[in-house]
mmJSON file of the N, C-alpha and C atoms, coordinates in Angstrom:
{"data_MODEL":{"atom_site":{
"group_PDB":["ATOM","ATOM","ATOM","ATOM","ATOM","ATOM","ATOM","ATOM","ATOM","ATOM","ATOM","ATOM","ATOM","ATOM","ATOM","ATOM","ATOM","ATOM","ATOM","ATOM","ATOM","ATOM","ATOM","ATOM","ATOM","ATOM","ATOM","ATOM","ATOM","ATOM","ATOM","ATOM","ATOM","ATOM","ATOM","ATOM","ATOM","ATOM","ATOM","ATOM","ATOM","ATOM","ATOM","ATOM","ATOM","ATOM","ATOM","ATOM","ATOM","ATOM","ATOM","ATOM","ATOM","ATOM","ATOM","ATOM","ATOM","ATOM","ATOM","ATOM","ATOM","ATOM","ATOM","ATOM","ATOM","ATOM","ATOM","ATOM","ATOM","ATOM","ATOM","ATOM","ATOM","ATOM","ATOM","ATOM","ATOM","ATOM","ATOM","ATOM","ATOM","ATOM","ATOM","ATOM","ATOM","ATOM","ATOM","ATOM","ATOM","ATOM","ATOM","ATOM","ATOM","ATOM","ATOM","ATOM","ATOM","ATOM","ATOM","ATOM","ATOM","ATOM","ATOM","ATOM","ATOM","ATOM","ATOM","ATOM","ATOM","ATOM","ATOM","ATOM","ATOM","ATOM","ATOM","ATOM","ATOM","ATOM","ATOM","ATOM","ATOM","ATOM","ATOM","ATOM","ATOM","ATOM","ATOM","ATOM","ATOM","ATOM","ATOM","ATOM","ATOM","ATOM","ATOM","ATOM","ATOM","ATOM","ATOM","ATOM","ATOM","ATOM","ATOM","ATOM","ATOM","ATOM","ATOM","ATOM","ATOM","ATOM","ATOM","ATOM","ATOM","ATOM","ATOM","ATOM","ATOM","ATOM","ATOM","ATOM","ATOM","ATOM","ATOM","ATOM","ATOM","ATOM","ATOM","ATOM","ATOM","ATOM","ATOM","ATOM","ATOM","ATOM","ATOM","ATOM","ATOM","ATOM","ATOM","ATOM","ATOM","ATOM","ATOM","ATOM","ATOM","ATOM","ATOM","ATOM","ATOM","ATOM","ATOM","ATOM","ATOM","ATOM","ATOM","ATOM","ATOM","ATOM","ATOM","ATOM","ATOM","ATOM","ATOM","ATOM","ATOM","ATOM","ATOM","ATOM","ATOM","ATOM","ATOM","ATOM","ATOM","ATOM","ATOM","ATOM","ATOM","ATOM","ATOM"],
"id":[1,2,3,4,5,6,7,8,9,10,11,12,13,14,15,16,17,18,19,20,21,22,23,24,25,26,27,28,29,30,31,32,33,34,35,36,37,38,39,40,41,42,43,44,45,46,47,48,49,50,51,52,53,54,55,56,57,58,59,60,61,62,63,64,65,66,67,68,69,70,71,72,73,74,75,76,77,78,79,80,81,82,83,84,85,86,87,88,89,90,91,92,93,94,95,96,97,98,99,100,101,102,103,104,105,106,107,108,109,110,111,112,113,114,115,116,117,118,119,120,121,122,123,124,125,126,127,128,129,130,131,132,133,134,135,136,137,138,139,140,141,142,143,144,145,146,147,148,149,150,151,152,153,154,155,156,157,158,159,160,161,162,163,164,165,166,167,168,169,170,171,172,173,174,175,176,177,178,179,180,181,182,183,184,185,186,187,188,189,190,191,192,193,194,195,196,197,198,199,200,201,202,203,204,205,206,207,208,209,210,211,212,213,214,215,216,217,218,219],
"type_symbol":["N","C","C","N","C","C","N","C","C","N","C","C","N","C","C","N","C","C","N","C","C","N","C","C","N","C","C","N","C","C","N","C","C","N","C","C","N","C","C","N","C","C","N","C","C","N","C","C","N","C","C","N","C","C","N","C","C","N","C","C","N","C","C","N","C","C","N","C","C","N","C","C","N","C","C","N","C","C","N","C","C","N","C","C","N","C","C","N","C","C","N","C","C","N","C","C","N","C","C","N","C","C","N","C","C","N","C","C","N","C","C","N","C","C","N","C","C","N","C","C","N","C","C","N","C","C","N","C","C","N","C","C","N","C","C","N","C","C","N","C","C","N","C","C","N","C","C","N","C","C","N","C","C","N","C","C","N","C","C","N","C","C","N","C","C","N","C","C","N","C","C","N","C","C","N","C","C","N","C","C","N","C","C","N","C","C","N","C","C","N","C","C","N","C","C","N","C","C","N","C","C","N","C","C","N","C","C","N","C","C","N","C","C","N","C","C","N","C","C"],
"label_atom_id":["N","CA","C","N","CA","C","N","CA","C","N","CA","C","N","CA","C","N","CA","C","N","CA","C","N","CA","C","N","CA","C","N","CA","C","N","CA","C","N","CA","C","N","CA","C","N","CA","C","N","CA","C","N","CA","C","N","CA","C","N","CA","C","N","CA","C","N","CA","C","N","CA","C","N","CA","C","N","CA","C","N","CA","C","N","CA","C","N","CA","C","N","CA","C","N","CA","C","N","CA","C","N","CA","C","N","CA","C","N","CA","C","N","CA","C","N","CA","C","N","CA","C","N","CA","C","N","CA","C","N","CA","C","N","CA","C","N","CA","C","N","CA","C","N","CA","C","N","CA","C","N","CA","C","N","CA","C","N","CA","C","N","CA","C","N","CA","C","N","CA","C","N","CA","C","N","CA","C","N","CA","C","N","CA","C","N","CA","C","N","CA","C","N","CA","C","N","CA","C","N","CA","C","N","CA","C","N","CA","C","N","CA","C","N","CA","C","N","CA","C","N","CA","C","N","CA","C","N","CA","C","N","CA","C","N","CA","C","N","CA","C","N","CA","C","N","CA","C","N","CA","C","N","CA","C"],
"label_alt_id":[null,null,null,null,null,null,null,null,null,null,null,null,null,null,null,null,null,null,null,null,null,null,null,null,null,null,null,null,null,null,null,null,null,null,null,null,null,null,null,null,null,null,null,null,null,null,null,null,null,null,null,null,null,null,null,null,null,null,null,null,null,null,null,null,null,null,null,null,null,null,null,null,null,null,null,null,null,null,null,null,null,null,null,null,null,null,null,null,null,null,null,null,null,null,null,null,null,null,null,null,null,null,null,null,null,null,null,null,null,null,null,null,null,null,null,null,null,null,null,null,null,null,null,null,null,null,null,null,null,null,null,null,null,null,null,null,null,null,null,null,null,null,null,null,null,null,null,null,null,null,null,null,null,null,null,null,null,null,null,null,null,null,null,null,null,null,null,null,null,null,null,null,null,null,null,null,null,null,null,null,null,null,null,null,null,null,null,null,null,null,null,null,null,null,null,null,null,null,null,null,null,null,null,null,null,null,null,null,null,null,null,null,null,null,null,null,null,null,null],
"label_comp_id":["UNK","UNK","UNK","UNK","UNK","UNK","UNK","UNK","UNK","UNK","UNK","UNK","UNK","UNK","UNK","UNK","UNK","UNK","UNK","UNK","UNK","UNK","UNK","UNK","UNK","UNK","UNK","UNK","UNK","UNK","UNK","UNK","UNK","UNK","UNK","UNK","UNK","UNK","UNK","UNK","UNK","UNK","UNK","UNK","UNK","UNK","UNK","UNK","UNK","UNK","UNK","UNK","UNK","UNK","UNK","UNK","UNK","UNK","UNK","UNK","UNK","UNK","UNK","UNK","UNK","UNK","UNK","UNK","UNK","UNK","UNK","UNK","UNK","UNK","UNK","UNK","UNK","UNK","UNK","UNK","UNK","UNK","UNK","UNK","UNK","UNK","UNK","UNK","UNK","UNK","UNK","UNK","UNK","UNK","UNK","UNK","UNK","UNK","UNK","UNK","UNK","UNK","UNK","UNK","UNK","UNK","UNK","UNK","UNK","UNK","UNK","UNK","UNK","UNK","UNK","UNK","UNK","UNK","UNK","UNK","UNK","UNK","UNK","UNK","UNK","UNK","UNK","UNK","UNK","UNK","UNK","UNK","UNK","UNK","UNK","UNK","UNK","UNK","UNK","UNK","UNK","UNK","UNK","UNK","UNK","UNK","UNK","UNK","UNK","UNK","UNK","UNK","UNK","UNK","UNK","UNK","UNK","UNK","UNK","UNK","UNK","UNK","UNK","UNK","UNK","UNK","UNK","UNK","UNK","UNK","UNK","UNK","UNK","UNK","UNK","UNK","UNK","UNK","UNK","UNK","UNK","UNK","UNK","UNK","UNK","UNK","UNK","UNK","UNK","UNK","UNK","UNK","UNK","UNK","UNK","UNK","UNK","UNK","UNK","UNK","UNK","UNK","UNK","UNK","UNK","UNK","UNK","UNK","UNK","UNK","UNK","UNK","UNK","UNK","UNK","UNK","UNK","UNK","UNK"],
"label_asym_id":["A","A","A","A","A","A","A","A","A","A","A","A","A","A","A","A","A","A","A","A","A","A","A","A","A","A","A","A","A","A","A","A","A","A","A","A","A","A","A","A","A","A","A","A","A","A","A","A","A","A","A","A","A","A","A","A","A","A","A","A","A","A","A","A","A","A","A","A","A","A","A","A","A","A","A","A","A","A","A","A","A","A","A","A","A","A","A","A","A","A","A","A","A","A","A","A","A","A","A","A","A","A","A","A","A","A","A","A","A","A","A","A","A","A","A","A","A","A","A","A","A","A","A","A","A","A","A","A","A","A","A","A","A","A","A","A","A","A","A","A","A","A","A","A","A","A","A","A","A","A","A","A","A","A","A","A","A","A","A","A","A","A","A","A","A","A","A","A","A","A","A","A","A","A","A","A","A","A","A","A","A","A","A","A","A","A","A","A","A","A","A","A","A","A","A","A","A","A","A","A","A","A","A","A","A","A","A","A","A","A","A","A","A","A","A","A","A","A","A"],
"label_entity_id":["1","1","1","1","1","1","1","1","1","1","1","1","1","1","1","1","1","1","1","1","1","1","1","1","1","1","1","1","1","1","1","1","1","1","1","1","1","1","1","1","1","1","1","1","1","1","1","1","1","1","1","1","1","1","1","1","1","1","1","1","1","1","1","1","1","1","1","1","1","1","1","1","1","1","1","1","1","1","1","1","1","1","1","1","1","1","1","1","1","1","1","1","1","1","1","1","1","1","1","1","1","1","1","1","1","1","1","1","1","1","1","1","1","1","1","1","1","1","1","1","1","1","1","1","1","1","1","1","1","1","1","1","1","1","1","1","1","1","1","1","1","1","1","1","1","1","1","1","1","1","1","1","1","1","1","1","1","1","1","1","1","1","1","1","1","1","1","1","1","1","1","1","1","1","1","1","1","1","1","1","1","1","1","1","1","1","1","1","1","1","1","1","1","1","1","1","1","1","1","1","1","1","1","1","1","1","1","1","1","1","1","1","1","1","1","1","1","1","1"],
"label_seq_id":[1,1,1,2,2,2,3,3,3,4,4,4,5,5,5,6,6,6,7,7,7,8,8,8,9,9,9,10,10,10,11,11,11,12,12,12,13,13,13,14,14,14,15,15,15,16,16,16,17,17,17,18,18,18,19,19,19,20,20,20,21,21,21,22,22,22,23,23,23,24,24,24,25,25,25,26,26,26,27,27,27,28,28,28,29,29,29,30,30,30,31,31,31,32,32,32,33,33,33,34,34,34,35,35,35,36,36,36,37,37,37,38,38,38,39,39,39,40,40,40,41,41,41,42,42,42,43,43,43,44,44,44,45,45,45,46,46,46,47,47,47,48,48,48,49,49,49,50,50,50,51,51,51,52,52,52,53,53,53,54,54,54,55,55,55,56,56,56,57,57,57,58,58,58,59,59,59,60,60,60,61,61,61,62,62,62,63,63,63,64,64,64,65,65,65,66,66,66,67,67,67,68,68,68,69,69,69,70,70,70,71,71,71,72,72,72,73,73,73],
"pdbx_PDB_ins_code":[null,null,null,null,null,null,null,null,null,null,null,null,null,null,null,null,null,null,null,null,null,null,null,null,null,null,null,null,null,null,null,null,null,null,null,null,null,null,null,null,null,null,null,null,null,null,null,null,null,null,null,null,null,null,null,null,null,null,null,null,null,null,null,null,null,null,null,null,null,null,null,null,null,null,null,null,null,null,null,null,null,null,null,null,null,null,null,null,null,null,null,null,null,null,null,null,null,null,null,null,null,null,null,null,null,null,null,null,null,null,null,null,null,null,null,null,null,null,null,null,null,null,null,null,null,null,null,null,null,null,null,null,null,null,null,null,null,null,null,null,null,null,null,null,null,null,null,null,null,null,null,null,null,null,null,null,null,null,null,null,null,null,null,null,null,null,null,null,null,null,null,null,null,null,null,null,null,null,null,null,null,null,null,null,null,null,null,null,null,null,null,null,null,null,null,null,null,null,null,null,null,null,null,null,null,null,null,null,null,null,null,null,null,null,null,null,null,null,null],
"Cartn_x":[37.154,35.902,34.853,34.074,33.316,31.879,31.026,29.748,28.877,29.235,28.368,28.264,29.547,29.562,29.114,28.158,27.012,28.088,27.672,28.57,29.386,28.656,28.371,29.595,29.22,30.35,31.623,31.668,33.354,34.094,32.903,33.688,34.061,32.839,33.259,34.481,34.929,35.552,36.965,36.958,38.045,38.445,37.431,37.615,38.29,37.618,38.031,39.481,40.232,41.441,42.585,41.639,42.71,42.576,42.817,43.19,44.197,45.237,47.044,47.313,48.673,49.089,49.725,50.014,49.983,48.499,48.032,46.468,45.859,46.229,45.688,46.637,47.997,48.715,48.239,47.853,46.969,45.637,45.179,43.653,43.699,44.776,44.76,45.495,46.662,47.041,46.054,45.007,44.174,42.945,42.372,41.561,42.201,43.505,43.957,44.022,44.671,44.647,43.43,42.347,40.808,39.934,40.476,39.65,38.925,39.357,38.421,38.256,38.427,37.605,37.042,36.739,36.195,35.249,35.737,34.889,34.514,35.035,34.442,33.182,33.289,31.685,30.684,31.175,30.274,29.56,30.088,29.466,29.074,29.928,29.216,29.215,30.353,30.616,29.568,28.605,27.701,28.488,27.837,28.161,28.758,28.853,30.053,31.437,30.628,32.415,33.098,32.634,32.952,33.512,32.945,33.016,34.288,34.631,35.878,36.915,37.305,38.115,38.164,37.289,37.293,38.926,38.072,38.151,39.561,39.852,41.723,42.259,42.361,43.764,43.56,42.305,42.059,43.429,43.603,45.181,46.641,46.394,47.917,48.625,49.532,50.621,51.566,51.724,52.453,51.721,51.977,51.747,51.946,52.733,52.955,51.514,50.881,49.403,48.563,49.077,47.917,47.872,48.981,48.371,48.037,48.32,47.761,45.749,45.595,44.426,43.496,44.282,43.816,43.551,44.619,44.129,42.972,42.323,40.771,39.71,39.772,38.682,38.069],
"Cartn_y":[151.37,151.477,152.068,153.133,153.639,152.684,152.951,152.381,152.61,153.952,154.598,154.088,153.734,152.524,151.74,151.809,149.959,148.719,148.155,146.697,146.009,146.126,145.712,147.081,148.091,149.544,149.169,148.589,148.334,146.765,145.907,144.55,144.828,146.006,146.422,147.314,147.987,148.96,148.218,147.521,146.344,145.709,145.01,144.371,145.23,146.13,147.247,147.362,147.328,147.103,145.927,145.638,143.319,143.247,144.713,144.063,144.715,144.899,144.234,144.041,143.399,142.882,143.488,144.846,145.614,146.169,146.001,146.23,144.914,144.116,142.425,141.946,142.741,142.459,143.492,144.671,145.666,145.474,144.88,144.008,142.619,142.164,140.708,141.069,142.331,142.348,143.324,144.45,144.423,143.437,142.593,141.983,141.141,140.746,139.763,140.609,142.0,142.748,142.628,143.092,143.192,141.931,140.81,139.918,139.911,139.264,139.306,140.395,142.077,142.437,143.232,143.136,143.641,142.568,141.604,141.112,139.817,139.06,137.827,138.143,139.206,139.284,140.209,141.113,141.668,140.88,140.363,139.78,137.375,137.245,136.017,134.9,135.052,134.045,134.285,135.586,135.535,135.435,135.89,135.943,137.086,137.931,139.011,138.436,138.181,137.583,136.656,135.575,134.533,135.553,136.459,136.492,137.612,138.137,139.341,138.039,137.508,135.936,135.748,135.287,134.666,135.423,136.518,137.712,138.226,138.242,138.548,137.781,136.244,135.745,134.532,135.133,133.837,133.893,135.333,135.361,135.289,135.06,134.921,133.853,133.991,133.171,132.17,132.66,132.2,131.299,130.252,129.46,129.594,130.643,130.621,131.582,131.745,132.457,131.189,129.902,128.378,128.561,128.727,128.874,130.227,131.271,131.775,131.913,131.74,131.354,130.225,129.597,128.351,128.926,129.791,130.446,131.115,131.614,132.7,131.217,130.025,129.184,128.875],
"Cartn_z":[-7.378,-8.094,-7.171,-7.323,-6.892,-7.158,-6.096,-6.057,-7.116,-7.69,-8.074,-9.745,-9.93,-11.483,-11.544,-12.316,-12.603,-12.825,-12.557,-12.286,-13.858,-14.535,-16.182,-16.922,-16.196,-17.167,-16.558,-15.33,-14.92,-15.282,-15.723,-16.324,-17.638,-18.168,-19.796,-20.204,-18.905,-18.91,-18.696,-17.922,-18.264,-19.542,-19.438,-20.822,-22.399,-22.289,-23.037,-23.61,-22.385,-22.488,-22.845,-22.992,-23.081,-24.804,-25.743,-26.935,-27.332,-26.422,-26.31,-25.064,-25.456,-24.742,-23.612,-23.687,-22.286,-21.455,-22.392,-21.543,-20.875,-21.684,-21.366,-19.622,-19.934,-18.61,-17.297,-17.716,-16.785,-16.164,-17.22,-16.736,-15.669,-16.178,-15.33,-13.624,-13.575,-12.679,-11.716,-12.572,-11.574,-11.401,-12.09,-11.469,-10.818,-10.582,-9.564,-7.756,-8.235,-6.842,-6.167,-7.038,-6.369,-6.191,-6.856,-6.849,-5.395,-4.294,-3.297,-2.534,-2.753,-2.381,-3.341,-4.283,-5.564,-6.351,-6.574,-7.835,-7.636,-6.615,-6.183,-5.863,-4.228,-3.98,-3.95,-5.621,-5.934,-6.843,-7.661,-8.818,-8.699,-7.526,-6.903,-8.377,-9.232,-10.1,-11.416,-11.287,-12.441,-13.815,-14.678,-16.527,-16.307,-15.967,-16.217,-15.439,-14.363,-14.107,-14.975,-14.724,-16.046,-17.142,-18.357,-19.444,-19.042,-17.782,-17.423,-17.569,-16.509,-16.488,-17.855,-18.229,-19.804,-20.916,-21.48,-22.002,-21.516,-20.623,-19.785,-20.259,-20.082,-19.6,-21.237,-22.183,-23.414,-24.357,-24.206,-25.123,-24.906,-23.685,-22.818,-23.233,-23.784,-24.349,-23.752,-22.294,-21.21,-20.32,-20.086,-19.338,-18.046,-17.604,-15.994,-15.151,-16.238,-15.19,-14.803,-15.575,-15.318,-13.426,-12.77,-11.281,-10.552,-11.084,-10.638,-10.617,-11.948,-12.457,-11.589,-11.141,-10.634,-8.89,-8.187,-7.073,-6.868,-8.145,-8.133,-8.245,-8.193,-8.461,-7.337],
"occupancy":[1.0,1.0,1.0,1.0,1.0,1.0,1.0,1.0,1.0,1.0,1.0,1.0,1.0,1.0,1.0,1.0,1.0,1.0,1.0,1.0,1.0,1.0,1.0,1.0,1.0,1.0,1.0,1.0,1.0,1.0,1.0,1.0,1.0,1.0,1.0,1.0,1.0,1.0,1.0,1.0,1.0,1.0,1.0,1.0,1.0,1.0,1.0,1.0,1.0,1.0,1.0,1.0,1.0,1.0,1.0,1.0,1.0,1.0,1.0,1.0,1.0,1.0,1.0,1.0,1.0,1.0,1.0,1.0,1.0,1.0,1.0,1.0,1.0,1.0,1.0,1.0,1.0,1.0,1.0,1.0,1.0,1.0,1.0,1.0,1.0,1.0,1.0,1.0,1.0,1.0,1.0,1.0,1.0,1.0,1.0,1.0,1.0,1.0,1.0,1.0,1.0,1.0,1.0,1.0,1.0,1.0,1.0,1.0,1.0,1.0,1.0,1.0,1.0,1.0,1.0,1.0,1.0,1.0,1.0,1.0,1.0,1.0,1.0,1.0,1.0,1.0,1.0,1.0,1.0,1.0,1.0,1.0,1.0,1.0,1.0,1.0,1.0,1.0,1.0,1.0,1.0,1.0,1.0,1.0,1.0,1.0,1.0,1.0,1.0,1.0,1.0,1.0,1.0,1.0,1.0,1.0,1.0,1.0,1.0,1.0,1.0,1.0,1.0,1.0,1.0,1.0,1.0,1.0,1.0,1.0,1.0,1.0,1.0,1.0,1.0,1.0,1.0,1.0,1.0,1.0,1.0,1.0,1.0,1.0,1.0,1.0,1.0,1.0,1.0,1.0,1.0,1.0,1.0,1.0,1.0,1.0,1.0,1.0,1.0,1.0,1.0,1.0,1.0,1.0,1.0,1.0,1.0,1.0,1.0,1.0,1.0,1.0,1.0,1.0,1.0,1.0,1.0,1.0,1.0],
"B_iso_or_equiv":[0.0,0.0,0.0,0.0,0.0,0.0,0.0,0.0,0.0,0.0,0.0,0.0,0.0,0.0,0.0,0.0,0.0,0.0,0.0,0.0,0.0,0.0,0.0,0.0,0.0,0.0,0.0,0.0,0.0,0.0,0.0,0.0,0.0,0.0,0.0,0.0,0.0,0.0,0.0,0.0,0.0,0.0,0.0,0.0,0.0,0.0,0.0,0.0,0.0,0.0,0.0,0.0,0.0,0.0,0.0,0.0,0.0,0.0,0.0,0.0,0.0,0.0,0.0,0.0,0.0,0.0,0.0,0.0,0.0,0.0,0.0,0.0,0.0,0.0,0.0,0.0,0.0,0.0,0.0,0.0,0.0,0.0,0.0,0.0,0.0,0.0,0.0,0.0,0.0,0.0,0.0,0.0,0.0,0.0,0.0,0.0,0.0,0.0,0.0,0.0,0.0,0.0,0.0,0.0,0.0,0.0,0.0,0.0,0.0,0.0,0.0,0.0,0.0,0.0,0.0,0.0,0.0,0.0,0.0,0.0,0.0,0.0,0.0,0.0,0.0,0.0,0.0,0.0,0.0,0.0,0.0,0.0,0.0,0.0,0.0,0.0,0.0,0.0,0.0,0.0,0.0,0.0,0.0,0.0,0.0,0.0,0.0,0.0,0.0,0.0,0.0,0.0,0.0,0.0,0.0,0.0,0.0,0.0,0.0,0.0,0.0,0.0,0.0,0.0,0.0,0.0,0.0,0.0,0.0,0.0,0.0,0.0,0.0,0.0,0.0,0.0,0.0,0.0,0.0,0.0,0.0,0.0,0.0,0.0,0.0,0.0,0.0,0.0,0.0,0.0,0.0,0.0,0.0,0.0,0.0,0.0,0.0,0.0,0.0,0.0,0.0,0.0,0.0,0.0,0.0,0.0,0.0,0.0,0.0,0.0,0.0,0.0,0.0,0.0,0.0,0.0,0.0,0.0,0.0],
"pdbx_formal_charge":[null,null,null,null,null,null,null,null,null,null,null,null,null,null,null,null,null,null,null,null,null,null,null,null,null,null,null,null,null,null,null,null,null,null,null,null,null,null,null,null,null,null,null,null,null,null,null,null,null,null,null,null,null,null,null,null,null,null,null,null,null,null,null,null,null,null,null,null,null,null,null,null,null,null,null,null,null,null,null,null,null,null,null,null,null,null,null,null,null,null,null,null,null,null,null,null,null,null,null,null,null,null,null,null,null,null,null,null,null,null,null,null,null,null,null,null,null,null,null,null,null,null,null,null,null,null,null,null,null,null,null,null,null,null,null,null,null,null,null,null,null,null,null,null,null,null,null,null,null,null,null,null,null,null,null,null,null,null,null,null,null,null,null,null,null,null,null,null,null,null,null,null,null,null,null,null,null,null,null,null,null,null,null,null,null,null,null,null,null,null,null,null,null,null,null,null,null,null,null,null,null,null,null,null,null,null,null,null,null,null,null,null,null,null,null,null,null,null,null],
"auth_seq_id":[1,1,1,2,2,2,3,3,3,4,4,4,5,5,5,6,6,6,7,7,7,8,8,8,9,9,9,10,10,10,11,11,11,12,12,12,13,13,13,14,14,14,15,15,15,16,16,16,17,17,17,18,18,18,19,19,19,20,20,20,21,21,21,22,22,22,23,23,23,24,24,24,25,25,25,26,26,26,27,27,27,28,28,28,29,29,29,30,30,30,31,31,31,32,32,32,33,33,33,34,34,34,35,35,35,36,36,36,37,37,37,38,38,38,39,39,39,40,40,40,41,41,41,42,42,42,43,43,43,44,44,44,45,45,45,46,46,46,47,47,47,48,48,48,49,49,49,50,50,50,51,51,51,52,52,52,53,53,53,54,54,54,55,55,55,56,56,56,57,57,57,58,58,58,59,59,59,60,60,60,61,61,61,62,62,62,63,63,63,64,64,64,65,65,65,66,66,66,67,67,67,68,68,68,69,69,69,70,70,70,71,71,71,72,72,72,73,73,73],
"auth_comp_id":["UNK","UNK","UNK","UNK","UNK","UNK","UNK","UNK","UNK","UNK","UNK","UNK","UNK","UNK","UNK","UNK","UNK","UNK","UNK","UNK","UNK","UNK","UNK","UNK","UNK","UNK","UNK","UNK","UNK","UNK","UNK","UNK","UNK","UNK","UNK","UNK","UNK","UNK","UNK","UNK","UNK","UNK","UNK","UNK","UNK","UNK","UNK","UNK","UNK","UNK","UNK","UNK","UNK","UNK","UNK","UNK","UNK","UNK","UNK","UNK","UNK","UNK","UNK","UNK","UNK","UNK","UNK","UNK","UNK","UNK","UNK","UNK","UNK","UNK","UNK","UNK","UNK","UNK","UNK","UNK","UNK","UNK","UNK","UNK","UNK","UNK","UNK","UNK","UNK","UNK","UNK","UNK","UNK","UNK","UNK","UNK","UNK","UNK","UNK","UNK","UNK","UNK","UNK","UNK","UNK","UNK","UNK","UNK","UNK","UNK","UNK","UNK","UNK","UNK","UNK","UNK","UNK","UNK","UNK","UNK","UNK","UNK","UNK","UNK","UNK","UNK","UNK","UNK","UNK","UNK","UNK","UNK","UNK","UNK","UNK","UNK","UNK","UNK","UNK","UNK","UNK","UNK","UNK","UNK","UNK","UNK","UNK","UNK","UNK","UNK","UNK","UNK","UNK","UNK","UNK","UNK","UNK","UNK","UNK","UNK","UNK","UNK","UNK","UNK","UNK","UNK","UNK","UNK","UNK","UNK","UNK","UNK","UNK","UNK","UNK","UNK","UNK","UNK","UNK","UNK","UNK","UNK","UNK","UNK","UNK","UNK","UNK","UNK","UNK","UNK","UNK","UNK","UNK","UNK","UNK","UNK","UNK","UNK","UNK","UNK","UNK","UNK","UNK","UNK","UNK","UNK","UNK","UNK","UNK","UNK","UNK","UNK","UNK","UNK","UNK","UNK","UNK","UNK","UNK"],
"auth_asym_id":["A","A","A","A","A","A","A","A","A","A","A","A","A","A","A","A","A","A","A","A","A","A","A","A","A","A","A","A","A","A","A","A","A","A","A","A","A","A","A","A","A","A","A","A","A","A","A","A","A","A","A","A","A","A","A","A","A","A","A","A","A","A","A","A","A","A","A","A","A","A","A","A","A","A","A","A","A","A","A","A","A","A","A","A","A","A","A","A","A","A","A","A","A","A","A","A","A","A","A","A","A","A","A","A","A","A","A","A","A","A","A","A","A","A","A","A","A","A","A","A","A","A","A","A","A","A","A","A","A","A","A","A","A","A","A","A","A","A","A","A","A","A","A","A","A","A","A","A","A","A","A","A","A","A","A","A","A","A","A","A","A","A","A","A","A","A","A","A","A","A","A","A","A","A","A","A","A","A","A","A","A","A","A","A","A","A","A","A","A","A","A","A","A","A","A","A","A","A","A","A","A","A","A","A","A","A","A","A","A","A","A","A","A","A","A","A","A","A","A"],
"auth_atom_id":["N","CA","C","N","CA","C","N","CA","C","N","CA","C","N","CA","C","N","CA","C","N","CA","C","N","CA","C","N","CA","C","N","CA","C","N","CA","C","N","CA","C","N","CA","C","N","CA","C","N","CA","C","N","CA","C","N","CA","C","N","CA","C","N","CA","C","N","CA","C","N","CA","C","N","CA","C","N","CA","C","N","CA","C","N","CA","C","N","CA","C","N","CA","C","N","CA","C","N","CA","C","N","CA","C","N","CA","C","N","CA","C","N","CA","C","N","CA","C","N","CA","C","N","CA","C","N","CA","C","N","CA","C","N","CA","C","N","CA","C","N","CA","C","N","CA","C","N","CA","C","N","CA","C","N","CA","C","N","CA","C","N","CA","C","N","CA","C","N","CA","C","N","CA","C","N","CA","C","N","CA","C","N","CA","C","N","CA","C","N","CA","C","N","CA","C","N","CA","C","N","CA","C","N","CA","C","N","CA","C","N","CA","C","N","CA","C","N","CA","C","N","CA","C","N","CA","C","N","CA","C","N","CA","C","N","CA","C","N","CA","C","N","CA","C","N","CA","C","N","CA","C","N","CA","C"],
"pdbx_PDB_model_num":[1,1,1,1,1,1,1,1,1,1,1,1,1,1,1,1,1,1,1,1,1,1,1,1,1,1,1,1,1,1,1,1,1,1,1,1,1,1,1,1,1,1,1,1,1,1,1,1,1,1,1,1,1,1,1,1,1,1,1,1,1,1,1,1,1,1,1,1,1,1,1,1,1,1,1,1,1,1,1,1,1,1,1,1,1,1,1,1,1,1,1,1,1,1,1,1,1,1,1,1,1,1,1,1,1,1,1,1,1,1,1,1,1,1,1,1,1,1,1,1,1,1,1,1,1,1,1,1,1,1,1,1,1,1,1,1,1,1,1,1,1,1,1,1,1,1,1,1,1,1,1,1,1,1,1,1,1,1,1,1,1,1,1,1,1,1,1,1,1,1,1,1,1,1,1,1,1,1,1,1,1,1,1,1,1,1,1,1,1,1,1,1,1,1,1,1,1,1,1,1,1,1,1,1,1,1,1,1,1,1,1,1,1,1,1,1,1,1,1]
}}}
């Protein structure tokens, strides 16, 4: 992600993608790659983060993301 993307166009630009289920699995495996050096401390737990988290993993069917999920807390 370039600097030069407002913070808000790249959680949306994500999100964007999580309505299927191959996009929903593309979204979660990159915000898991970048999490800490991408999106933990750019965004410092605000409402976009929350509502990216949210918004990924609300339709996941599978239970085996409960720990990975639990590693980003």
């Amino acid at each position: 992600m370039q600097e030069k993307v407002r913070s808000q166009d790249t959680v949306y630009a994500i999100m964007s993608i999580n309505t299927s289920a191959t996009g929903r699995k593309l979204a979660w495996d990159f915000l898991k790659t970048n999490w800490e050096t991408q999106f933990q401390k750019k965004y410092k737990g605000g409402y976009l983060l929350t509502h990216l988290i949210k918004t990924t993993i609300e339709n996941f069917t599978d239970t085996a993301i409960i720990p990975e999920v639990k590693v980003m807390e």
